[in-house]
C-alpha positions in Angstrom: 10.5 -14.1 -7.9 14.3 -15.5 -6.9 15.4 -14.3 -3.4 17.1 -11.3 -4.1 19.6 -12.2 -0.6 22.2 -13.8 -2.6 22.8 -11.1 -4.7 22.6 -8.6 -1.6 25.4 -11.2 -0.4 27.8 -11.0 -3.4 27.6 -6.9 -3.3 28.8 -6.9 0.3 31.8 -8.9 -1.4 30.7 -12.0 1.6 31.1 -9.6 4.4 28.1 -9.7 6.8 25.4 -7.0 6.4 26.0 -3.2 8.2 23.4 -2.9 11.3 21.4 0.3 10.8 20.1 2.0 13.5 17.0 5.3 13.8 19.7 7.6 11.9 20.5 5.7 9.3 17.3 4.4 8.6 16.4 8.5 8.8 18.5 9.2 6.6 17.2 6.8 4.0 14.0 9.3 3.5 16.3 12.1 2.2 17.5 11.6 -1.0 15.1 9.0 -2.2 15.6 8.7 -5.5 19.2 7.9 -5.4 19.7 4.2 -6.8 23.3 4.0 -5.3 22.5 4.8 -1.5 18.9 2.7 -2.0 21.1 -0.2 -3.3 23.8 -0.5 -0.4 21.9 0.1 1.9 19.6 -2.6 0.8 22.5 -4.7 0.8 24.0 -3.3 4.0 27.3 -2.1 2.8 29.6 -0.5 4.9 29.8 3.1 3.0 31.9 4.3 5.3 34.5 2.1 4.0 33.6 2.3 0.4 34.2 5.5 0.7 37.3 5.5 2.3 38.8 2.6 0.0 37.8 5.2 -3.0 39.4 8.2 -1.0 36.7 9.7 -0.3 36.4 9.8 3.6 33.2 10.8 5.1 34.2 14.1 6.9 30.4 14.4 9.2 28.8 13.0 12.1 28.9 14.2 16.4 31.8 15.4 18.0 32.7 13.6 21.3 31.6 17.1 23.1 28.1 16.9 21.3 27.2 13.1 22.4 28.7 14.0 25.4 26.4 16.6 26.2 23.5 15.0 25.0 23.8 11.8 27.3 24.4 14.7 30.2 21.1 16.3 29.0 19.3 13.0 28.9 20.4 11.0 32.0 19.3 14.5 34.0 15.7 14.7 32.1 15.8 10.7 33.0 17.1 11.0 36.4 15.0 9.6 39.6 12.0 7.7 37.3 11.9 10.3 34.9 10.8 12.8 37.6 11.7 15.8 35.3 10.6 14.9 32.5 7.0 13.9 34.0 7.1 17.4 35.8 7.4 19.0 32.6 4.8 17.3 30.7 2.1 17.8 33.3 3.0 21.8 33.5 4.6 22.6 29.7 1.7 20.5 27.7 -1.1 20.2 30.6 -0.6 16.5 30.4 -3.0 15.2 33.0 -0.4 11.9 34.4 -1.9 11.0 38.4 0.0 7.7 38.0 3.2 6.8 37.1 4.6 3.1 36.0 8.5 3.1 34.9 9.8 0.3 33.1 13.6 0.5 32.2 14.7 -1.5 29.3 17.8 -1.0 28.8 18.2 -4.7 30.1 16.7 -7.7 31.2 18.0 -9.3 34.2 21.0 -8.2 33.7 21.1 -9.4 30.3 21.2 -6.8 26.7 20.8 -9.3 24.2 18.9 -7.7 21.4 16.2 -10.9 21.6 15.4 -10.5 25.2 15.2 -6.8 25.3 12.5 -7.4 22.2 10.6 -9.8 24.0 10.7 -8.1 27.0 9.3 -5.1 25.3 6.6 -6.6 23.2 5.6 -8.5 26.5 5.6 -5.1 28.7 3.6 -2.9 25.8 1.0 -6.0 25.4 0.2 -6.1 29.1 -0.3 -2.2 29.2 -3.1 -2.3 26.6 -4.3 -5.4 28.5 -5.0 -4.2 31.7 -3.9 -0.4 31.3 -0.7 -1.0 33.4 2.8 0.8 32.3 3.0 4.8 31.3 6.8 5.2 30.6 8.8 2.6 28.8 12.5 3.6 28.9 14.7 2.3 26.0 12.2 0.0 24.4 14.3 -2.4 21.9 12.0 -2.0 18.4 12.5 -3.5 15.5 12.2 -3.0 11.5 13.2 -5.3 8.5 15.0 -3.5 6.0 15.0 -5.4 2.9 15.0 -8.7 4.7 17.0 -7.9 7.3 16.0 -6.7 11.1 17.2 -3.8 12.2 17.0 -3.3 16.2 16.7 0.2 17.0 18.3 1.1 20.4 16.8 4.7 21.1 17.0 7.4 23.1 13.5 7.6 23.6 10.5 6.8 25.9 7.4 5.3 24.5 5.0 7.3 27.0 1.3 5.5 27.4 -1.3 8.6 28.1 -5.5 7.6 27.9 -4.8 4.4 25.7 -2.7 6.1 23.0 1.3 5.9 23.2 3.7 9.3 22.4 7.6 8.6 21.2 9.5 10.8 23.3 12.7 12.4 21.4 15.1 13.8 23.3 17.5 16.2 21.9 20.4 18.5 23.2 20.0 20.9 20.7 18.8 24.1 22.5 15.6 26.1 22.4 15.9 30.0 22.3 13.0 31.8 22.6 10.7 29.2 21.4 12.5 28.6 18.3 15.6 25.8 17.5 17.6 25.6 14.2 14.7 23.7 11.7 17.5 21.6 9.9 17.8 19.8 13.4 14.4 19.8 14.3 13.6 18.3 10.9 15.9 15.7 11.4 14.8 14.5 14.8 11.8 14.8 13.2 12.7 12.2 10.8 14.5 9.7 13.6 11.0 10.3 15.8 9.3 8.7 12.5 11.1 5.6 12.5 10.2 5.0 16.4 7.0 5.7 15.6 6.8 3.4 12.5 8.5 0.7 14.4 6.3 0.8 17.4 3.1 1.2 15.2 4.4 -2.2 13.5 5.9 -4.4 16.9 1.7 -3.5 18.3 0.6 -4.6 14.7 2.2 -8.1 15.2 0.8 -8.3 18.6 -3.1 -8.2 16.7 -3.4 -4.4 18.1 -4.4 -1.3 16.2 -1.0 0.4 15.0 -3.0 3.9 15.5 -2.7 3.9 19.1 0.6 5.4 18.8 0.7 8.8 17.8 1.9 10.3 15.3 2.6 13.6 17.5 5.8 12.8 18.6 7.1 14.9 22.3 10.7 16.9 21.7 12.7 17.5 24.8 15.2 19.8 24.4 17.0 22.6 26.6 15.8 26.1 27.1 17.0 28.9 26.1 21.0 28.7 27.6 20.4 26.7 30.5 19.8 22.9 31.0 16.1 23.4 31.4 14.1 21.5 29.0 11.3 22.2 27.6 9.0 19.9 25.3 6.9 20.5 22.4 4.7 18.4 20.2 6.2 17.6 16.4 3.5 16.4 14.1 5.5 13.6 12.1 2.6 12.4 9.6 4.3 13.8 6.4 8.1 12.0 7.4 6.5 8.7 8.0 4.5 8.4 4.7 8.1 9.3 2.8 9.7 6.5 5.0 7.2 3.9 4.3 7.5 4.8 0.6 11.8 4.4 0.8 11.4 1.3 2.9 8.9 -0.5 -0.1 11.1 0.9 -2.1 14.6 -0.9 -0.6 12.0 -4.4 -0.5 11.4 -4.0 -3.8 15.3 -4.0 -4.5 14.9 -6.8 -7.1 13.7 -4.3 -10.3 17.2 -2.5 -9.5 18.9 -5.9 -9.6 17.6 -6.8 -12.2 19.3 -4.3 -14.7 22.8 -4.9 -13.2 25.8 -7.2 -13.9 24.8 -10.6 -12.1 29.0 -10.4 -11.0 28.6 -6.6 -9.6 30.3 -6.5 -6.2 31.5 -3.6 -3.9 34.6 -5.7 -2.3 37.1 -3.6 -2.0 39.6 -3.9 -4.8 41.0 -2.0 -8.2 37.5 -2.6 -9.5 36.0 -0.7 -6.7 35.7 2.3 -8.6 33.9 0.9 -11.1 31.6 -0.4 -9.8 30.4 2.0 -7.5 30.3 4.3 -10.9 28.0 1.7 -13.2 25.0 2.4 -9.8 23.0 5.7 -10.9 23.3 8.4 -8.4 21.0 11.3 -7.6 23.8 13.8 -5.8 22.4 16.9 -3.8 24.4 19.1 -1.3 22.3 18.0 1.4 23.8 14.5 1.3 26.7 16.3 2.6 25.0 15.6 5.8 24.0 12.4 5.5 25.4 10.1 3.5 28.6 8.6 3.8 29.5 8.6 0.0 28.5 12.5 -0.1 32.5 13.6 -1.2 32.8 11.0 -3.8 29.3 11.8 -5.1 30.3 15.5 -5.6 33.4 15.1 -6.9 31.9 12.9 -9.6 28.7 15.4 -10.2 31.0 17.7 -10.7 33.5 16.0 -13.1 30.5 15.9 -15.5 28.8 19.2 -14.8 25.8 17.4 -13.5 23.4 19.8 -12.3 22.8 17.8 -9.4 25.7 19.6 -7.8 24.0 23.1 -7.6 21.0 21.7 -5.4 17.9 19.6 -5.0 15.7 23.1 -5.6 17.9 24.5 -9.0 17.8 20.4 -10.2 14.2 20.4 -9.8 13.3 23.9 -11.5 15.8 23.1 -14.4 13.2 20.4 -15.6 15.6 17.7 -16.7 18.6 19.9 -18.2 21.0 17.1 -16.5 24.2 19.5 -17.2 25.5 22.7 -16.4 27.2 22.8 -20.0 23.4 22.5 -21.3 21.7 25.1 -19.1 24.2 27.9 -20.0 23.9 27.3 -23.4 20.3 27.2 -23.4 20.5 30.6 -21.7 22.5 32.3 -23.8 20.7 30.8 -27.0 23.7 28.8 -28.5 22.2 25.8 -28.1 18.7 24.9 -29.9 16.3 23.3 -26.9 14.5 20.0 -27.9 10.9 20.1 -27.2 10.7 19.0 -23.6 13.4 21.8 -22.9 11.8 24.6 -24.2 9.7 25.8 -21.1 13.5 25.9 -19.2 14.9 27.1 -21.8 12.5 30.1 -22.2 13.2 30.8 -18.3 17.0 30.5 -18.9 17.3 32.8 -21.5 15.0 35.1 -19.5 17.0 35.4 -16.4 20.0 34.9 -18.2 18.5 39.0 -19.6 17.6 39.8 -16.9 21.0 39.4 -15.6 22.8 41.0 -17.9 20.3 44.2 -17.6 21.2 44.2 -14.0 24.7 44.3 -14.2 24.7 46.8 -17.0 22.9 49.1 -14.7 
C-alpha cells in the first residue's frame, strides 16, 4: 500500500503538519464517525484557520482567568516536592506512600528539547521498574504517533509509581461541591487522562515491559467545595481508552478515506477552499460545539440542508437513518410514504407526532 504522507502533504497545501497535544488528541474520540475532522487531523491541518479563512471562527476554548487559575491550583498542589498532593493521597485514598522519590521533568539540564525530555523519561520510568527507585514523575514528556506523525504530549500530570503499578495524576481546577463536579468536565478530563494513560502504557511497551502496569484508574485532583482545598478521586478510564484506540486505528488507516477522494484535493487556503472542505463527509452534532474547531461551519451547513444531525447525536441516532428534517416531519404527519427501512421511525413519528397533537388539544 503507497504511503499515504504525500497525500497528507498536498491536503495541508505544503504547510507543515499541526502539533496535537492531550486535548486535541481527546477530542478525536468524540465525534468518531466524522470523515472531515478524522481526515485533517490525520493530515494535521490547522482547523482553526480553515475555519477562519471560511468565516467560520472558532468561538471556544479557556479564558486567560480559567488557565490562570488552574496553573495557581497546580503549582500549589505541586509546591515543596508535591507535599500536598502526597498528603492528600495518603489521608483522602489511604494510599500507603513511606517513601518518596521526585523527579521533575519539565527539563533536562537546563535543556526542554522535546527529545531529551523523552529520553530522559523513558530512562527514569525504566530504572524505577528496574530497581523499584522513583514514585512521582512530574511532567513526563510522552509520546503517540498519530497517523505517522509523533505527537509529544506535555501534561499536566504526574505518573505516580505505588506497589509496581503506575497512576496518571489529572489535575483539574474545576471545583468539587459536595462530592459532586459538573460530569461534562469530569468526562472530559476523563478523556485527556486516557491519552496519558495510553501513551504511558505504549512508551513502557517499547521498553519490553508489560503496558498493564499502568492503571487504568486514573487520580483527579481538583478543589473542594469553594476553597483551594483539593481533594482527589479515582476515575475508571477503561471505556475512553478502548474508543481512543479505535479513532487512533481508525486515523492510521486514513488510506480507505484517501482512496475515494480527488488525488488534487487540498485545503490551502484559497477560492476553492469552500469546496473542498464541502466534497469531505461530515457527521455534525452540537457537542462539537465544544470541540472542534470547524463546529460553526459544520452547523451552518447541517442546517442549510435540514440535516438532522443539527438536532443532536441522541434524536440522529433514534431517527434510524431519516438524514433530513424535511423527511421526518413528513413521515410524521403521513404525507410522505416511508421506504422499508423507514417504517419502524416512521411508525414512532407518526405516533408522537399524535400524541402531540392530543396534548395540545387538551
Amino acid at each position: 500500500m503507497p504511503d499515504p504522507g504525500p497525500r497528507l502533504g498536498r491536503l495541508r497545501g505544503g504547510a507543515p503538519p499541526c502539533n496535537h497535544n492531550a486535548r486535541t488528541i481527546a477530542a478525536l474520540t468524540s465525534n468518531p464517525g466524522c470523515v472531515r475532522r478524522g481526515l485533517m487531523d490525520a493530515a494535521g491541518v490547522d482547523k482553526n484557520a480553515v475555519a477562519t479563512q471560511l468565516g467560520f471562527a472558532p468561538q471556544f476554548g479557556q479564558s486567560q482567568f480559567a488557565i490562570t487559575r488552574g496553573n495557581v491550583f497546580e503549582s500549589q498542589v505541586k509546591a515543596n516536592g508535591c507535599a500536598e498532593l502526597l498528603a492528600l493521597l495518603r489521608d483522602r485514598l489511604d494510599l500507603p506512600i513511606p517513601e518518596v522519590a521526585y523527579d521533575d521533568l519539565g527539563a533536562v539540564g537546563g535543556n526542554d528539547g522535546n527529545e531529551i525530555r523523552h529520553a530522559r523519561t523513558r530512562q527514569l520510568l525504566q530504572r524505577a521498574i528496574a530497581d523499584g527507585g522513583g514514585t512521582l514523575f512530574d511532567h513526563p514528556l510522552l509520546r503517540l504517533d498519530i497517523a505517522g506523525q509523533p505527537a509529544y504530549l506535555e501534561p499536566d500530570v504526574i505518573a505516580f509509581r505505588l506497589a509496581d503499578r503506575f497512576h496518571v495524576i489529572e489535575i483539574k481546577s474545576f471545583a468539587v461541591i459536595d462530592g459532586q463536579a459538573e460530569p461534562e468536565k469530569v468526562a472530559a478530563a476523563a478523556r485527556q487522562s486516557a491519552v496519558y494513560v495510553l501513551a504511558l502504557r505504549e512508551l513502557l511497551g517499547e521498553l519490553g515491559l508489560d503496558p498493564e502496569v499502568v492503571s487504568h484508574e486514573v487520580i483527579l485532583v481538583c478543589p473542594e467545595n469553594f476553597s483551594n482545598r483539593p481533594t482527589a478521586t479515582f476515575v475508571d478510564v477503561r471505556k475512553q481508552l478502548a474508543v481512543l484506540r479505535r479513532q487512533l486505528e481508525r486515523v492510521t488507516r486514513i488510506e480507505d478515506v484517501l482512496a475515494e477522494l480527488p488525488t488534487d484535493l487540498s485545503f490551502e487556503a484559497g477560492e476553492g477552499l469552500d469546496t473542498a472542505v464541502r466534497s469531505v463527509d461530515a457527521r455534525y452534532s452540537p457537542d462539537c460545539m465544544s470541540t472542534c474547531e470547524l463546529a460553526l461551519f459544520c452547523r451552518d451547513e447541517a442546517r442549510a440542508c435540514g440535516s438532522t444531525d443539527a438536532l443532536g447525536r441522541t434524536i440522529r441516532d433514534d431517527l434510524g437513518g431519516i438524514e433530513t428534517i424535511t423527511t421526518a416531519l413528513g413521515l410524521a404527519d403521513g404525507s410522505l410514504t416511508p421506504a422499508e427501512d423507514q417504517a419502524e421511525s416512521a411508525g414512532q413519528l407518526h405516533t408522537a407526532a399524535r400524541l402531540r397533537r392530543e396534548a395540545l388539544g387538551a
